[in-house]
N, C-alpha and C positions, 0 to 999 in steps of 0.2 A: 504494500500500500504506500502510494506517495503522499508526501505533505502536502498537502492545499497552496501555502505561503509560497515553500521554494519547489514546490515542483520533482522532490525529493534529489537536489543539489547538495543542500546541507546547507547552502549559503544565501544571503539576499543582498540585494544592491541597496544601499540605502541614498539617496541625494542630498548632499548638504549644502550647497549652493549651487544654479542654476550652472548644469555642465559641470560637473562637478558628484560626483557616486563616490563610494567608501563599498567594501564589502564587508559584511559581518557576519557571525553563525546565525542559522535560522533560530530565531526567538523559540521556536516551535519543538525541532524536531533534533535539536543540537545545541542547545542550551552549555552554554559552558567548552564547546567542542567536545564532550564527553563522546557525540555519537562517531564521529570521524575517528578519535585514538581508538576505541574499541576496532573499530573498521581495517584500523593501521595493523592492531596487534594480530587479526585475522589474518590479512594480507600479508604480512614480518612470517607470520610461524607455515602458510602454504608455501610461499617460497623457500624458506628451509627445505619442506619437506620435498620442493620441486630439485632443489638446488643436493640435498643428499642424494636421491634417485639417478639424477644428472651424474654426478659425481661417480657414483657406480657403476654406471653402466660405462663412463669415459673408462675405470681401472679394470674392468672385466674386458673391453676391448684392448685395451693397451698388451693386458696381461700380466698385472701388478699384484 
């Protein structure tokens, strides 16, 4: 399900003078950035696991 606000970006434009945007966490659905680090520590520990996989398969070919 996406947020309403950002469209489920995480983030929203804010304007603070005419021509002129700031981005900030969506009030909504990332409050704190809390939703994005969780997001990170997901995306940090599958690449591990992509990056060990990777790893073994280069030393089984090699013959290490």
């Amino acid at each position: 399900m996406q947020c309403n606000k950002c469209e489920g970006q995480r983030v929203i434009w804010v304007e603070i003078t005419p021509g002129l945007t700031k981005c900030q966490p969506c009030p909504v659905c990332n409050a704190d950035g809390q939703a994005v680090a969780e997001e990170q520590k997901e995306f940090e520990q599958i690449y591990a696991e992509l990056s060990e996989k990777r790893d073994a398969k280069i030393r089984r070919a090699v013959g290490d």
